[in-house]
C-alpha positions as CSV (number, residue, x, y, z in Angstrom):
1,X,32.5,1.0,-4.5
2,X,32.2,-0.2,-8.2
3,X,28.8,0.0,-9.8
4,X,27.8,-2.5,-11.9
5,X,24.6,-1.7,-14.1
6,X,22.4,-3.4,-11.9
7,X,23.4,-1.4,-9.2
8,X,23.7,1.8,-11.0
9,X,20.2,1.4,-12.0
10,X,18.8,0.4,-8.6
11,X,20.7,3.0,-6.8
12,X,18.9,5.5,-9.1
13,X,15.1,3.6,-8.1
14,X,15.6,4.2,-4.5
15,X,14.1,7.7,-5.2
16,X,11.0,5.4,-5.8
17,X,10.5,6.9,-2.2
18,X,9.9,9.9,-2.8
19,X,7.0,9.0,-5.4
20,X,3.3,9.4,-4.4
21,X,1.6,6.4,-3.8
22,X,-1.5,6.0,-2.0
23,X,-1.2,5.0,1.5
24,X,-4.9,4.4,1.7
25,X,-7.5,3.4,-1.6
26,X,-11.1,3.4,-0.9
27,X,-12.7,-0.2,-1.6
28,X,-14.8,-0.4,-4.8
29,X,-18.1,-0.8,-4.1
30,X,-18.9,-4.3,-3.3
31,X,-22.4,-6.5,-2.8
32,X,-20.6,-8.5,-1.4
33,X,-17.9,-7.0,0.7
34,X,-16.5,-9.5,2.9
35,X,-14.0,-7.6,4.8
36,X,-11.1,-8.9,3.0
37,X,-7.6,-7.6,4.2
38,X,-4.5,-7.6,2.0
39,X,-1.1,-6.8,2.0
40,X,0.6,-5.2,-1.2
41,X,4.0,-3.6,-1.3
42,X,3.2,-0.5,-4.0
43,X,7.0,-0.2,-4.8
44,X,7.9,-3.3,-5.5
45,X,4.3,-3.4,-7.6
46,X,5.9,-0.7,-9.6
47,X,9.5,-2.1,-10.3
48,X,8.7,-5.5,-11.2
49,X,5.9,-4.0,-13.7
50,X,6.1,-4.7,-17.2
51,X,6.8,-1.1,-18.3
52,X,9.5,-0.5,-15.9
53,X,11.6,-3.6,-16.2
54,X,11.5,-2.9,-20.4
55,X,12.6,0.6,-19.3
56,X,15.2,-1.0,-17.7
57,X,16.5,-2.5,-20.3
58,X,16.2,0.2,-22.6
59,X,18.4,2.4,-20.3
60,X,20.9,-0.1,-20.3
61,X,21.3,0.6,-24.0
62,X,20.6,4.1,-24.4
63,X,22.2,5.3,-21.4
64,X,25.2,3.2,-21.5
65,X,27.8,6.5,-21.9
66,X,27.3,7.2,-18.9
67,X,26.7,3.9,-16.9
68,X,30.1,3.1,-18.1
69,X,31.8,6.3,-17.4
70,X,30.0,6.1,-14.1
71,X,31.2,2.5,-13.5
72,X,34.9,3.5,-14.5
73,X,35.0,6.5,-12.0
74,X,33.9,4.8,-9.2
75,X,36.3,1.9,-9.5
76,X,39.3,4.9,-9.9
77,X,37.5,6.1,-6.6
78,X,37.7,3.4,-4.7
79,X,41.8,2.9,-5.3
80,X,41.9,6.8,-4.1
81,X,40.1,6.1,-1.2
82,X,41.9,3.4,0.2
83,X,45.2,5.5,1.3
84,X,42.9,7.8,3.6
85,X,41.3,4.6,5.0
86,X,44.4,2.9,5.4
87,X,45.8,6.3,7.0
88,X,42.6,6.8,9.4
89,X,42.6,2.7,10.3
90,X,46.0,3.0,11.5
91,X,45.5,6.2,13.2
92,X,42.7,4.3,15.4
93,X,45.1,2.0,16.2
94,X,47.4,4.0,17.6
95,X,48.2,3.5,21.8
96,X,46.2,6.4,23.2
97,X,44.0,7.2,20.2
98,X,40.9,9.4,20.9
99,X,38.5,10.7,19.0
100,X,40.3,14.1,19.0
101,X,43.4,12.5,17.4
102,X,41.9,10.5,14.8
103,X,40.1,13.6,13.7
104,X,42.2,14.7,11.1
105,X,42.0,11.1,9.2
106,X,38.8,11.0,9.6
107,X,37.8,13.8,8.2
108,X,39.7,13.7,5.3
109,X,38.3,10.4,4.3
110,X,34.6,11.7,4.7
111,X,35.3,14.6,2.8
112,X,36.9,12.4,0.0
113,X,34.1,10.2,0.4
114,X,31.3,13.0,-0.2
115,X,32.8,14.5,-2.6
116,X,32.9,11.1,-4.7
117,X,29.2,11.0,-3.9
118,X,29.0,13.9,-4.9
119,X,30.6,12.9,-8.7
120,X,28.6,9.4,-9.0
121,X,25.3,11.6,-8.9
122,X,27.1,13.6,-11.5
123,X,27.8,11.1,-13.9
124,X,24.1,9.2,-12.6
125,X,22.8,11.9,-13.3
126,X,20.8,11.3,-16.7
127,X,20.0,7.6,-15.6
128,X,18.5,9.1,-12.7
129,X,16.4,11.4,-14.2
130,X,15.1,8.7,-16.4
131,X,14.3,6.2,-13.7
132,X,12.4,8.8,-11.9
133,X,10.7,9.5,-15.4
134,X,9.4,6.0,-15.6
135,X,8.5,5.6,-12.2
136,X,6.2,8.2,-12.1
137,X,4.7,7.4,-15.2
138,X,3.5,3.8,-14.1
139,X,3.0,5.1,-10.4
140,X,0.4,7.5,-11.6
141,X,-1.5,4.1,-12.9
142,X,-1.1,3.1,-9.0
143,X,-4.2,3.8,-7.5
144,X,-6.2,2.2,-10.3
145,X,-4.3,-0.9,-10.0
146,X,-5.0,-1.0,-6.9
147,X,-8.8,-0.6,-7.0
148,X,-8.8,-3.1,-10.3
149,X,-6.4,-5.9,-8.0
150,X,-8.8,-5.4,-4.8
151,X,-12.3,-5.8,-6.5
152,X,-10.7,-9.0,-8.6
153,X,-9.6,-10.4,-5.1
154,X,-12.3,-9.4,-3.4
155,X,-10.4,-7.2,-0.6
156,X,-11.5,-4.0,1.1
157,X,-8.7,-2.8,3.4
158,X,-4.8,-3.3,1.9
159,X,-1.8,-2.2,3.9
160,X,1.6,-2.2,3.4
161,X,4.5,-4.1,4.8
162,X,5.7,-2.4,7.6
163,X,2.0,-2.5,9.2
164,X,2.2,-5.7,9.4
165,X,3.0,-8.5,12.1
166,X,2.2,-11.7,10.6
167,X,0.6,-13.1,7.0
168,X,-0.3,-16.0,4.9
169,X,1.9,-15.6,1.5
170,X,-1.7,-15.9,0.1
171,X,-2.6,-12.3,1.9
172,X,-0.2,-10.5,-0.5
173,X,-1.5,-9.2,-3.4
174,X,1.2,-7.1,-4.7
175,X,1.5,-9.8,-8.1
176,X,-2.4,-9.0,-8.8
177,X,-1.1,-5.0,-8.8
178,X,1.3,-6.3,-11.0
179,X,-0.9,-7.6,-13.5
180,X,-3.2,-4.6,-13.3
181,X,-0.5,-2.4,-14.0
182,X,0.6,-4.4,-16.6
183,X,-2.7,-3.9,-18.8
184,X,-2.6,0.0,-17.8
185,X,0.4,0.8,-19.0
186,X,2.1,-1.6,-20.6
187,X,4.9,0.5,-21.6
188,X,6.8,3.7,-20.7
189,X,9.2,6.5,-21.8
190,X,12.6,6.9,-20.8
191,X,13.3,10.1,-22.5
192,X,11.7,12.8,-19.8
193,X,10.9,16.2,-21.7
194,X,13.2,18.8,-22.1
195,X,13.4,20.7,-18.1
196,X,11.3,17.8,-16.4
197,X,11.6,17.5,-12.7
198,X,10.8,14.8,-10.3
199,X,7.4,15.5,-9.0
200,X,5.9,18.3,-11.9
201,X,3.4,16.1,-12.9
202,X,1.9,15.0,-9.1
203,X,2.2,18.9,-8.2
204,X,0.0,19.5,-11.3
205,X,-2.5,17.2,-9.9
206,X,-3.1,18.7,-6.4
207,X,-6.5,19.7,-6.1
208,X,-7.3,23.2,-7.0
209,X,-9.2,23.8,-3.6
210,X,-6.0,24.8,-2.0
211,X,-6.8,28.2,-4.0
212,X,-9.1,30.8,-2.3
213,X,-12.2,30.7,-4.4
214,X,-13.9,34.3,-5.6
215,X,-16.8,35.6,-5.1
C-alpha cells in the first residue's frame, strides 16, 4: 500500500475520467475527404502532453509536503493492516468456516481499509486538486487538437479504443493530438484559484439554451 510519487500522482489522474472530452468531433471541412478513420485515445493524448508532464514535475516539487506525508502514512497503514488480515485469513481457514463466521474479521478489515482510504485522499488531497487543475486546462484545448490532428492526417471519423476490434499501429493518431496540443498549450498552472472545483469551468461553458428565453 505504499505510494511512491509516481503512483501518488497517477492515482490522483485517474479522475481524468470524469473530464469532458468529446466523444464525437465533426470533420473539418475537406475537398478532399477521403473517409479516413482513426483511432485516438483522448486521455492518454492529455497526459503524455507537454503541459501536463512539466506539471508533473512541478508538483513533484511544490507539492512534496504532502506526497511525502502521504507516502509515510500509507506505509504506517499498511503494517496496521496486516494484523486484521492475518486475523480474517486465519478465520477463513478455520474447519467449518462460513461466511457468517468470518464476518466479524472481515468487517473489521474493510472498515480499517476505508477508513485508510479515507486518510490518503486526505493527505492527496491538494495534489489532487492540482492534477485535476491541469487536466482540465489542456482538455479544454481537446477538441481543437483534435480537429487540427484530423485535417493534418487527413481523417474524418476518429474513435476511441474501446470501439475498436482490430487496427494497424498506423490508424492511431493519438501522437498527432499530442503535438497539437503541444502548440496550444504549451504550458499549464498547477496552483488552481482560491475555491476551484473540478468541473466550474465546463459547467460555465454549457450552452445558455438550456435557459427559457423571454419574450
Amino acid at each position: 500500500m505504499t505510494f511512491s510519487t509516481k503512483t501518488l500522482l497517477k492515482s490522483a489522474a485517474l479522475g481524468l475520467a470524469a473530464v469532458s472530452v468529446p466523444a464525437l468531433v465533426t470533420a473539418p471541412a475537406s475537398a478532399q475527404s477521403r473517409l479516413g478513420v482513426a483511432m485516438a485515445n483522448y486521455e492518454a493524448a492529455i497526459v503524455k502532453s507537454q503541459a501536463y508532464q512539466t506539471a508533473v514535475t512541478q508538483m513533484k516539487t511544490t507539492y512534496k509536503a504532502d506526497i511525502d506525508a502521504s507516502n509515510a502514512r500509507a506505509t504506517a497503514l499498511q503494517a496496521e493492516l496486516k494484523p486484521l488480515v492475518d486475523a480474517y485469513n486465519a478465520a477463513v481457514q478455520q474447519p467449518g468456516a462460513t461466511p457468517a463466521s468470518v464476518q466479524p474479521q472481515a468487517q473489521a478489515l474493510q472498515n480499517k481499509q476505508q477508513a485508510s482510504q479515507q486518510e490518503i485522499a486526505r493527505l492527496q488531497q491538494r495534489v489532487t486538486l492540482a492534477t485535476r487543475y491541469v487536466e482540465e486546462q489542456v482538455a479544454a484545448k481537446l477538441n481543437d487538437a483534435i480537429k487540427s490532428a484530423m485535417k493534418s492526417k487527413k481523417v474524418d471519423l476518429v474513435l476511441q479504443p474501446q470501439a475498436i476490434v482490430a487496427r494497424e499501429p498506423y490508424v492511431d493518431i493519438t501522437d498527432d493530438i499530442v503535438l497539437e496540443l503541444n502548440k496550444l498549450i504549451p504550458s499549464a498552472s498547477i496552483t488552481p484559484p482560491a475555491g476551484w472545483q473540478p468541473g466550474q469551468e465546463q459547467q460555465a461553458q454549457q450552452p445558455a439554451a438550456a435557459q427559457p428565453s423571454g419574450r
